[in-house]
C-alpha positions as CSV (number, residue, x, y, z in Angstrom):
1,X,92.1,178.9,82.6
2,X,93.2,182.5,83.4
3,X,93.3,182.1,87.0
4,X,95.3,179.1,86.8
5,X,98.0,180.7,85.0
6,X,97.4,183.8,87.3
7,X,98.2,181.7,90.9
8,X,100.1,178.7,89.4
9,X,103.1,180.5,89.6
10,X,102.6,182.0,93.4
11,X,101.5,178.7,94.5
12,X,104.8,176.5,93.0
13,X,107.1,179.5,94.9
14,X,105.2,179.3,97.6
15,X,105.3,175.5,98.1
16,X,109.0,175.6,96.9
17,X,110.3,178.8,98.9
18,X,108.0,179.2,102.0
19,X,106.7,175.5,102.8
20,X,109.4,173.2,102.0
21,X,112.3,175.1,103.8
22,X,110.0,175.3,107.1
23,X,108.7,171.8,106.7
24,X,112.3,170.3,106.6
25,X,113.6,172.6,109.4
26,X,110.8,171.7,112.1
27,X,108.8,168.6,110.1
28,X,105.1,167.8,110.6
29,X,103.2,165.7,112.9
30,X,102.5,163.2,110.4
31,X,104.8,161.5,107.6
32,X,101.6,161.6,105.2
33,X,98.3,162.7,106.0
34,X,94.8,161.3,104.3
35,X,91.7,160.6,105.3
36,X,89.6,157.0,106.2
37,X,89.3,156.8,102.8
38,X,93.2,157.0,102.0
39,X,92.8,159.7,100.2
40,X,96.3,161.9,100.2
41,X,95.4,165.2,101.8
42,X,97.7,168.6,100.5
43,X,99.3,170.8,102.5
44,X,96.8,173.5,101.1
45,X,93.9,174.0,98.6
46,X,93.3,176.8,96.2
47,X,91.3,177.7,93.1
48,X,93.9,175.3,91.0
49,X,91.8,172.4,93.0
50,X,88.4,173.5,92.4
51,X,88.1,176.6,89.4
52,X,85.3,178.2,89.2
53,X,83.7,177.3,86.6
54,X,84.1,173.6,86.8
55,X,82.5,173.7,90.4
56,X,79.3,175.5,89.1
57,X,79.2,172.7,86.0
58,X,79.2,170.2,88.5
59,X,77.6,171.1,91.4
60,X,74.2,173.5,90.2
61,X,72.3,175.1,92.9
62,X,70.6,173.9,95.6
63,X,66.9,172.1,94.4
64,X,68.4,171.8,90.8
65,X,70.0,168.5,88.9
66,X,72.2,166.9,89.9
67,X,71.5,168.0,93.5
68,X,74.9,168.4,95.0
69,X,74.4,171.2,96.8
70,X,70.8,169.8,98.4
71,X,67.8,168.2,97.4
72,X,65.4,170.9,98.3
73,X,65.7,174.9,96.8
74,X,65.6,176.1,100.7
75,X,67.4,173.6,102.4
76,X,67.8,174.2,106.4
77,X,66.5,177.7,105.4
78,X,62.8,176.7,105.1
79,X,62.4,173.4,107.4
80,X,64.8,171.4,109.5
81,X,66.3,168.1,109.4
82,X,63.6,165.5,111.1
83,X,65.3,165.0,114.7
84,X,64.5,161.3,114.8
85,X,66.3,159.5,118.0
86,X,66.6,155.7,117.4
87,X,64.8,153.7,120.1
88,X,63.7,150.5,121.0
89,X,64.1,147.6,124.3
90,X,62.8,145.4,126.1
91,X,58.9,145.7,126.1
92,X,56.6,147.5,123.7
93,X,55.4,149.5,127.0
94,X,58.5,150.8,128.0
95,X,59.6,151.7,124.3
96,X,56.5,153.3,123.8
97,X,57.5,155.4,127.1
98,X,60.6,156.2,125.7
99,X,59.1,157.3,122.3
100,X,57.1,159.8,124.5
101,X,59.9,161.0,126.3
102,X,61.4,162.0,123.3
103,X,58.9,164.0,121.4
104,X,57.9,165.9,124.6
105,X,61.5,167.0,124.7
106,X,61.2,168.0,121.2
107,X,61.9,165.3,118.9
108,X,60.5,165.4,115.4
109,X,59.9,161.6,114.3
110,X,60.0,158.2,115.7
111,X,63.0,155.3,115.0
112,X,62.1,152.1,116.2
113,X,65.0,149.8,116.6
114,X,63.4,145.9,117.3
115,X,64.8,143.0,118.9
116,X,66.8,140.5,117.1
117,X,64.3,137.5,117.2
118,X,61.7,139.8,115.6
119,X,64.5,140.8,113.1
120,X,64.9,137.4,112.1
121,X,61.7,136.2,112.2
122,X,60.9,134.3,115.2
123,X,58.3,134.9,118.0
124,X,59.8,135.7,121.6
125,X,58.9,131.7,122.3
126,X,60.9,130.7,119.4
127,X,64.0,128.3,121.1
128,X,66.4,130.7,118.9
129,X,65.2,133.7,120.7
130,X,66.2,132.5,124.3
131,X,67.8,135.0,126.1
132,X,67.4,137.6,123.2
133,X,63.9,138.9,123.4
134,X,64.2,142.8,123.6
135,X,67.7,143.2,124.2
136,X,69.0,145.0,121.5
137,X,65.5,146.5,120.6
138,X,61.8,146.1,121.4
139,X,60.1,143.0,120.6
140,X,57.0,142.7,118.4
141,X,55.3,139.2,117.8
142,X,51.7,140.4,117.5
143,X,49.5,143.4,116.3
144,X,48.8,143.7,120.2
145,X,52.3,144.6,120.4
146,X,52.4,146.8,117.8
147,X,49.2,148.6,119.6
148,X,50.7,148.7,122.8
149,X,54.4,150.1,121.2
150,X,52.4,152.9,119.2
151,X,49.6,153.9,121.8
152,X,48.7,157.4,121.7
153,X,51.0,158.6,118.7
154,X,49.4,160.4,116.4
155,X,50.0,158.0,113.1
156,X,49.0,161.1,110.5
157,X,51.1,163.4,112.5
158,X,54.3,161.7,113.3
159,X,56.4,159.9,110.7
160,X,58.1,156.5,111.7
161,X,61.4,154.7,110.5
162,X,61.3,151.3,111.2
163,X,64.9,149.6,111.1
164,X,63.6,146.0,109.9
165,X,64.7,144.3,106.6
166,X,63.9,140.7,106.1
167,X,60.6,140.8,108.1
168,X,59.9,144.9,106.6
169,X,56.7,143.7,104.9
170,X,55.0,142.0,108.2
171,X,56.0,145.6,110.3
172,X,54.9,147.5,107.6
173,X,51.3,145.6,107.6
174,X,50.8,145.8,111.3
175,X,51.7,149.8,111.0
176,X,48.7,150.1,108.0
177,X,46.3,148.0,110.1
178,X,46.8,150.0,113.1
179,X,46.4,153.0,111.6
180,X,43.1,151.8,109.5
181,X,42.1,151.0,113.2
182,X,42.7,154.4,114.8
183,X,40.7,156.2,111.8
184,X,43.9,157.3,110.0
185,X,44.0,156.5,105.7
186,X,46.6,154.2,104.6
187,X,47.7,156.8,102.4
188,X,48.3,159.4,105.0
189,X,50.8,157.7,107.1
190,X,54.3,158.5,106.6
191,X,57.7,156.9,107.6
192,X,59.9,154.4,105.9
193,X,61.0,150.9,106.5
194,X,64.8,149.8,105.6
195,X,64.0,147.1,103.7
196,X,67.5,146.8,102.2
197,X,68.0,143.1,102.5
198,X,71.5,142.8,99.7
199,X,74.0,144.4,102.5
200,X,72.7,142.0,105.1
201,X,74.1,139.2,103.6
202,X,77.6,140.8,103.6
203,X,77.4,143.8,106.0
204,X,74.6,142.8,109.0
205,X,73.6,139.3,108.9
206,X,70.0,139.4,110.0
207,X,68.2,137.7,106.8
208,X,66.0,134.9,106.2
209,X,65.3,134.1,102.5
210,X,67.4,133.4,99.9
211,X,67.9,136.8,97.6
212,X,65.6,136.3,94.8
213,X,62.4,135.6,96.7
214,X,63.9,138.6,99.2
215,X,63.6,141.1,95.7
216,X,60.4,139.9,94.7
217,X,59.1,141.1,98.4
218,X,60.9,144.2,98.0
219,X,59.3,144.9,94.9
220,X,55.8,143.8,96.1
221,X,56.3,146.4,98.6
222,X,57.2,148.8,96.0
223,X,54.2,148.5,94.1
224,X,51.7,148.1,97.2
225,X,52.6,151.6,98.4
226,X,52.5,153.0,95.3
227,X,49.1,152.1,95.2
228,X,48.0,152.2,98.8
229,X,51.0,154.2,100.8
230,X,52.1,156.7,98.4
231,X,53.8,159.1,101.4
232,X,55.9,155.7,102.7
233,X,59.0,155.7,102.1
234,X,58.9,152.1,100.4
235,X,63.0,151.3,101.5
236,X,65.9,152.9,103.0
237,X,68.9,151.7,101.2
238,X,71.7,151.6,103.9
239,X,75.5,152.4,103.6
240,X,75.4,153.0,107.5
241,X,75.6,148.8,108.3
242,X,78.5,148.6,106.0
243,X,80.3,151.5,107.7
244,X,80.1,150.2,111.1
245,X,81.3,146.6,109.5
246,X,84.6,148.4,109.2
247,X,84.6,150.2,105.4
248,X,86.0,152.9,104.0
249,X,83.5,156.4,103.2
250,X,84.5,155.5,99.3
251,X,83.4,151.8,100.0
252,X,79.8,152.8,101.7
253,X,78.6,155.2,99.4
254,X,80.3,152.5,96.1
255,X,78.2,149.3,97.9
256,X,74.9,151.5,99.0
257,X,74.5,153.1,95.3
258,X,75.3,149.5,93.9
259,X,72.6,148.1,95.6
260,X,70.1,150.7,95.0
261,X,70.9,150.2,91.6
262,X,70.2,146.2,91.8
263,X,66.9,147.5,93.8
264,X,65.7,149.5,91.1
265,X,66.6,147.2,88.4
266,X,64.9,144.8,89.9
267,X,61.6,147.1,89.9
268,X,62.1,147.8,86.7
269,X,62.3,144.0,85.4
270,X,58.9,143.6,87.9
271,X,57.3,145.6,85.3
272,X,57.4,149.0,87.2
273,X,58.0,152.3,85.7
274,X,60.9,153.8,87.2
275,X,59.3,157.2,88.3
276,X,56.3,155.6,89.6
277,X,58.5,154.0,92.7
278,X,61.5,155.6,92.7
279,X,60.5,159.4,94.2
280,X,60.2,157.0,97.5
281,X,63.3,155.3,97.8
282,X,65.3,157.1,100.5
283,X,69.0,156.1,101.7
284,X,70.7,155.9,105.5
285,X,74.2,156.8,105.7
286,X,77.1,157.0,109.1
287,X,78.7,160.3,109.4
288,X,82.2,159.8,111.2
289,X,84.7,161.3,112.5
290,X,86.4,163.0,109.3
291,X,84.3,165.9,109.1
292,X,85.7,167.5,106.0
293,X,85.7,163.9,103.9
294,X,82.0,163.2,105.2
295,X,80.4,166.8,104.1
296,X,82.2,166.0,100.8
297,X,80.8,162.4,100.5
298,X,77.4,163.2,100.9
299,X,77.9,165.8,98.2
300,X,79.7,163.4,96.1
301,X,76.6,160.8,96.4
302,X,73.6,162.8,95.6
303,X,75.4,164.1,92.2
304,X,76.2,160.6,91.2
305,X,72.4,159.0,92.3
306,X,71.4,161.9,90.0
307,X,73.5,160.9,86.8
308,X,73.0,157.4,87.7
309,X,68.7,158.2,87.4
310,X,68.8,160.1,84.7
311,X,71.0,158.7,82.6
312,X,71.0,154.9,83.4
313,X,67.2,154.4,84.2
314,X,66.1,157.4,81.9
315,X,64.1,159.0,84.9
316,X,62.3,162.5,83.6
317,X,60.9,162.7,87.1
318,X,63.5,165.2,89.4
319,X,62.2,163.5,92.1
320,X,63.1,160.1,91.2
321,X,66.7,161.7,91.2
322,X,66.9,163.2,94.5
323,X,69.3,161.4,97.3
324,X,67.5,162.3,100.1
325,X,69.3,160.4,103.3
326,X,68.7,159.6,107.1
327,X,72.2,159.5,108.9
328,X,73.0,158.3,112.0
329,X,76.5,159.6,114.0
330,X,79.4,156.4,114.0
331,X,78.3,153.9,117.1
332,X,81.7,152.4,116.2
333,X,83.4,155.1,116.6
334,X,82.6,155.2,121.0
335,X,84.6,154.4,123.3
336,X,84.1,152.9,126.6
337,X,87.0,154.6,128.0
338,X,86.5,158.3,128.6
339,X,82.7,157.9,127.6
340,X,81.9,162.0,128.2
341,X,84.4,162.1,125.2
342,X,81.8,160.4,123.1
343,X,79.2,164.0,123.4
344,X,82.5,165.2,121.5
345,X,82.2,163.0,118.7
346,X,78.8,163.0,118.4
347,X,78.4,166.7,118.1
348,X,81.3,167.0,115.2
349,X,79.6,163.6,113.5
350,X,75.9,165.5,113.7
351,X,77.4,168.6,112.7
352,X,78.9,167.0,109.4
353,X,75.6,165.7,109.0
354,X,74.2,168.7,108.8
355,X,77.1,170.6,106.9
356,X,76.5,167.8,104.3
357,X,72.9,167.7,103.9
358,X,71.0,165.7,105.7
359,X,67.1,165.2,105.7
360,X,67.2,163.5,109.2
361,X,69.2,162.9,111.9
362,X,70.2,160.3,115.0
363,X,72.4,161.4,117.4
364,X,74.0,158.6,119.4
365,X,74.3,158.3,123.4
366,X,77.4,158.7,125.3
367,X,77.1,155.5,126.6
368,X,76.2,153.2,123.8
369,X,79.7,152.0,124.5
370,X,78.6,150.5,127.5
371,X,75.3,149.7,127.5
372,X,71.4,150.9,125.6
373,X,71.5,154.6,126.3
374,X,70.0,155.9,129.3
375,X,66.9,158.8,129.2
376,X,69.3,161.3,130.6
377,X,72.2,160.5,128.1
378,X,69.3,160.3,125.2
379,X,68.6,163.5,126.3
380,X,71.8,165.0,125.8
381,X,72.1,163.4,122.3
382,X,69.1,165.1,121.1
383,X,69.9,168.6,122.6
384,X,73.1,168.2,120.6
385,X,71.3,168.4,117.6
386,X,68.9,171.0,118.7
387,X,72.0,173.3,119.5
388,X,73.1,172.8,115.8
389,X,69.8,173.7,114.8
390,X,69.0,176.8,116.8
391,X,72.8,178.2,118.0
392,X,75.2,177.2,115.5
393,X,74.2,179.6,112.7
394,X,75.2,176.5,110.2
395,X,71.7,176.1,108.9
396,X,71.4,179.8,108.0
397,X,72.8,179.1,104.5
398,X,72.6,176.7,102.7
399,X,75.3,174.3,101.8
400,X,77.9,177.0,103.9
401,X,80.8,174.6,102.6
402,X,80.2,174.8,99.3
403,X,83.2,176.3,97.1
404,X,85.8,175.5,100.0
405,X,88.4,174.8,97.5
406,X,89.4,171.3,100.1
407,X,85.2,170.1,99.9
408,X,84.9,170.6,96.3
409,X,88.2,169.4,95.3
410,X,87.6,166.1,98.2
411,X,83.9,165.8,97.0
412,X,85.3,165.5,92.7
413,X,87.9,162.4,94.4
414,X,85.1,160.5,96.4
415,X,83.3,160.3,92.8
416,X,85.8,159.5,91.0
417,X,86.8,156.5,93.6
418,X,83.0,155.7,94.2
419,X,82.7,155.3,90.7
420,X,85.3,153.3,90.2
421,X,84.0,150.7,92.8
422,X,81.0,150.6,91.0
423,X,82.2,149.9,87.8
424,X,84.1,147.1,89.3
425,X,80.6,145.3,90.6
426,X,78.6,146.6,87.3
427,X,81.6,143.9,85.9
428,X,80.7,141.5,87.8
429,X,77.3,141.5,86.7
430,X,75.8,143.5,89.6
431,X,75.6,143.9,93.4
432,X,74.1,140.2,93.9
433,X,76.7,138.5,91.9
434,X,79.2,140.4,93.7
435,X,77.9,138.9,96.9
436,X,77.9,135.5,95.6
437,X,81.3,136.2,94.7
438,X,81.8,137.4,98.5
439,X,83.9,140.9,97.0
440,X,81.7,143.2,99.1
441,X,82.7,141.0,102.1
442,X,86.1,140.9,101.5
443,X,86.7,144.3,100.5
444,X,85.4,145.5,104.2
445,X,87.2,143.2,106.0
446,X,90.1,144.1,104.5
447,X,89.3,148.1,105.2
448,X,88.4,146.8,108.8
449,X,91.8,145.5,109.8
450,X,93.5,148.0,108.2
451,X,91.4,150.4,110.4
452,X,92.2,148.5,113.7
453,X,96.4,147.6,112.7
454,X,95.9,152.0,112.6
455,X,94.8,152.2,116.1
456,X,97.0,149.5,117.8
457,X,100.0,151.3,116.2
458,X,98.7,154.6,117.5
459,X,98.8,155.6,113.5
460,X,94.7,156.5,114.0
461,X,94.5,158.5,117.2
462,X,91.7,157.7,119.5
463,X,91.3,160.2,122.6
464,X,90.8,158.0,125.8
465,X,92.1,154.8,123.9
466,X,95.7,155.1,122.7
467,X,96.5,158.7,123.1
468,X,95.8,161.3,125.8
469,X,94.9,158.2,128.2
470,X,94.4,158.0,131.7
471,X,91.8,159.6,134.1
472,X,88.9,157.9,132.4
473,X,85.1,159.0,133.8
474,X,82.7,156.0,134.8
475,X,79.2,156.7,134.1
476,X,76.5,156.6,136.6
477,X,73.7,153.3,136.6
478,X,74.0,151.5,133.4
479,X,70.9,151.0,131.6
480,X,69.8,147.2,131.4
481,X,66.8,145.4,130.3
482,X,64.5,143.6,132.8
483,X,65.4,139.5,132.4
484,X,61.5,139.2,133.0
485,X,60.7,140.8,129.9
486,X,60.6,137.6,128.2
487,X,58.8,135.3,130.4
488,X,55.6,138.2,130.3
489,X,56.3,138.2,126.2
490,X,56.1,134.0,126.3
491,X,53.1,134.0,128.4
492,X,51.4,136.2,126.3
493,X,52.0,135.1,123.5
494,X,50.5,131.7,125.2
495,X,47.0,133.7,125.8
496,X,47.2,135.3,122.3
497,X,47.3,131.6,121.0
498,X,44.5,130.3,123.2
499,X,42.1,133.2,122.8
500,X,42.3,133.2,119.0
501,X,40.6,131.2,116.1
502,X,43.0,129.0,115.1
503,X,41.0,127.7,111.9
504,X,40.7,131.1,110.8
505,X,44.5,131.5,111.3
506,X,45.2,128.0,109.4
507,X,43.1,129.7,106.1
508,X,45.2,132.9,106.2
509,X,48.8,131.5,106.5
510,X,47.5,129.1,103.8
511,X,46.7,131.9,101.6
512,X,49.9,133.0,102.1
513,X,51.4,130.3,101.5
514,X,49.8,130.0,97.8
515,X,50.3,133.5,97.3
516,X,53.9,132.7,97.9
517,X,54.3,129.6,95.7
518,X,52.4,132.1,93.0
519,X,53.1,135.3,91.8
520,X,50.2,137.8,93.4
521,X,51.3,140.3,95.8
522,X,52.5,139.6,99.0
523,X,51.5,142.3,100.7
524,X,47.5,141.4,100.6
525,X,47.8,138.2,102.3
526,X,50.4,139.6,104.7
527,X,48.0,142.2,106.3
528,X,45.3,139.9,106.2
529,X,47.2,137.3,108.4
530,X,48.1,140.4,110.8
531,X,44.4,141.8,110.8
532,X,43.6,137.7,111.7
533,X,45.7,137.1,114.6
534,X,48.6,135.5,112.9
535,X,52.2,135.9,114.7
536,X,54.9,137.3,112.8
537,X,56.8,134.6,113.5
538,X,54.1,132.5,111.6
539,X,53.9,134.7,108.9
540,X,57.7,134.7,108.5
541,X,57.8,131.0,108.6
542,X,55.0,129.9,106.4
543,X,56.8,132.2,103.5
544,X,60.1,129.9,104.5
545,X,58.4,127.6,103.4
546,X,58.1,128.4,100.1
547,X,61.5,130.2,99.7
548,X,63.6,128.5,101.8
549,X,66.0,130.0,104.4
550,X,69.3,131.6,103.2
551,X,73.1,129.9,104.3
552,X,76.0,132.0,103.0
553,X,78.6,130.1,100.9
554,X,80.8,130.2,103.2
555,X,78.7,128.9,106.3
């Protein structure tokens, strides 16, 4: 209290005397400035915004409850983020060729980014996947594939993220059978799987089953690992989806939380203890372009996982508390015009990252605008990080921003706002009802024109796109996946079906099948029917089934 009576006084004469009088005489380049978030943004910040004392009651130290300042004691100061470049086209050969690439050039963990059939369950012979086999990622349809995609990685030595949700289970059984295969323990691989199936049915779009049979797979998955896998990271509960649908920072870190919340209820209910799972959830956020607002929302989000732990799901586990996150720099923030402006973005997004926290980081391509990235333009995006790691002198300390009287007051705002969300789903009975309700849906759209009505009236500035336009670079040979990709996937799939025993198929998807229409867990019969031969596009659809195939409300 005394050093707000001490500067209250210089500050009001200051605003009144010094700011005002120059503001009106030459006026400011905005009318009102804020962040993405609408958050009003002062003209200055000082220890009236963020005293002392309250920033040490709420914030701790770094490796102590409730984490705002990092998860870990050492932060950047004893290990580095995991550099882990998302990747993933056309065949499993060429991916796995990429995936090379990118360690020998220093990369520190793999992201696999699959195809869209394989995302939504159907082989690459599947009439729905016509035209989209490996496009937007590499296409897996048999534990073949998976061998071929994984060949000569070290599965003990490297840890894999797998962006797959509805079909997380099936790529999670192939990954434990190959590595049983290669000699490696179940229990000594490491990665994570998304697995976060409540923002595709508002943010995403790629799910199959209906949301309560999609839980119970979740939490099968849960309680396998934590029997079999206890280094996997069982799910990795995404706010980066719902970013790029168009929401606000406020909006991703409210609807990520909420349904990490519905996940671990859900556990709970499945009669798991909460700190026998919960030390392996993990969480994937965007970092845009708002560098100040994103360092403060990821210090905002791990204090209020903490409380929400501790107090709501009575963890006495620290671990269970942490908010350790995987970010990826805004694709939706690249532009096609000016793409060499994009390495600019990038390295202020990763740099936020970093400023804020992160465990593990994918920088995106300059020309991701345009087309998959190219091996010399994923080449630059990694070095980008590198440079943050080895030149900036950011990760010499840790959490350098913490105390700016701006982060700390910004980072108390986002909670309070985040919180507020929440409440307003915990009202509705919960992140699924919400859904049902279509709020989350809504509430982004909304966010998402407002966003766009910003750039078309030049309100949002976007270099290359409605300001500073003109003289726009074109990028060398776009990158573009061979058309004949598919055909080779068909007819091998064709020779996979020929050469296998197809009664011994029939008695695996039909244990599935009754595992399904039980209550046992899933996982069992899942990597059973992989070990056997089965496709995943067979596994996928015998448990449709059973549970049915999800249509929005609005479909």
């Amino acid at each position: 209290m005394t050093a707000k009576r001490d500067i209250s006084g210089p500050v009001d004469d200051w605003k009144e005397s010094v700011y005002e009088p120059y503001r009106a005489k030459g006026g400011e380049r905005r009318a009102r400035f804020a962040t993405t978030s609408d958050i009003e943004i002062a003209p200055v910040y000082t220890p009236l915004d963020a005293p002392e004392a309250e920033v040490m009651e709420r914030n701790g130290l770094p490796g102590v409850y409730p984490f705002a300042r990092g998860v870990y004691p050492t932060m950047y100061r004893g290990r580095l983020w995991t550099m882990r470049q998302y990747a993933g086209f056309g065949s499993a050969e060429e991916t796995n060729e990429r995936f090379r690439y990118l360690l020998e050039k220093g990369q520190t963990g793999l992201s696999v980014a699959f195809d869209l059939p394989t995302q939504m369950g159907y082989d690459s012979d599947h009439p729905m996947a016509s035209g989209e086999v490996g496009r937007v990622g590499v296409a897996i349809d048999t534990l073949d594939d998976f061998r071929r995609l994984m060949d000569g990685i070290p599965l003990d030595k490297v840890s894999t993220s797998m962006t797959i949700n509805a079909t997380a289970a099936i790529l999670l059984a192939m990954y434990a059978a190959l590595a049983e295969e290669n000699g490696v323990p179940v229990g000594k691989i490491s990665g994570t799987i998304q697995n976060d199936i409540l923002k595709e049915y508002y943010a995403r779009g790629t799910y199959i089953y209906p949301p309560g049979p999609s839980m119970r797979i979740i939490t099968d998955i849960f309680a396998w690992c934590r029997e079999r896998a206890p280094r996997w990271n069982t799910i990795s509960i995404s706010g980066y989806h719902i970013r790029e649908a168009g929401s606000t920072a406020v909006q991703e870190v409210a609807f990520t939380l909420a349904d990490a919340v519905e996940y671990v209820g859900a556990a709970v209910n499945a009669g798991l203890a909460v700190d026998e799972f919960a030390p392996r959830l993990s969480f994937f956020f965007c970092v845009h372009n708002n560098v100040l607002e994103e360092v403060a929302k990821f210090r905002a989000a791990r204090r209020i996982w903490a409380r929400i732990m501790r107090e709501r799901f009575g963890s006495g586990d620290e671990r269970s508390c942490l908010l350790r996150f995987h970010t990826q720099t805004a694709g939706c923030s690249l532009t096609a015009q000016q793409p060499e402006n994009n390495v600019v973005r990038v390295t202020l997004q990763a740099l936020a990252a970093v400023l804020g926290g992160t465990q593990s980081l994918h920088t995106n391509s300059k020309d991701e605008a345009l087309s998959l990235p190219s091996t010399e333009a994923a080449l630059t995006a990694l070095r980008t990080q590198q440079i943050i790691a080895e030149e900036s002198g950011v990760c010499d300390t840790i959490d350098p921003l913490g105390g700016s009287w701006f982060v700390e007051r910004m980072t108390g705002e986002l909670e309070e706002r985040i919180c507020a969300l929440m409440k307003r789903i915990e009202e509705m009975g919960g992140m699924t009802k919400a859904i049902e309700r279509q709020f989350p849906q809504r509430e982004i759209e909304r966010s998402a024109c407002e966003y766009q009505r910003g750039i078309e009236t030049r309100d949002i500035p976007v270099v290359g796109v409605n300001v500073h336009t003109g003289g726009d670079s074109v990028l060398g040979k776009q990158f573009r996946v061979n058309p004949e990709i598919e055909r080779r996937y068909v007819e091998r799939l064709a020779a996979h079906r020929a050469a296998r025993d197809a009664v011994a198929v029939g008695r695996l998807l039909a244990d599935l099948e009754e595992t399904a229409r039980g209550g046992e867990n899933l996982m069992i019969p899942i990597i059973g029917a992989v070990k056997g031969g089965c496709t995943l596009g067979e596994i996928s659809s015998t448990m449709e089934r059973v549970f049915g195939r999800y249509a929005p409300v609005n479909a």
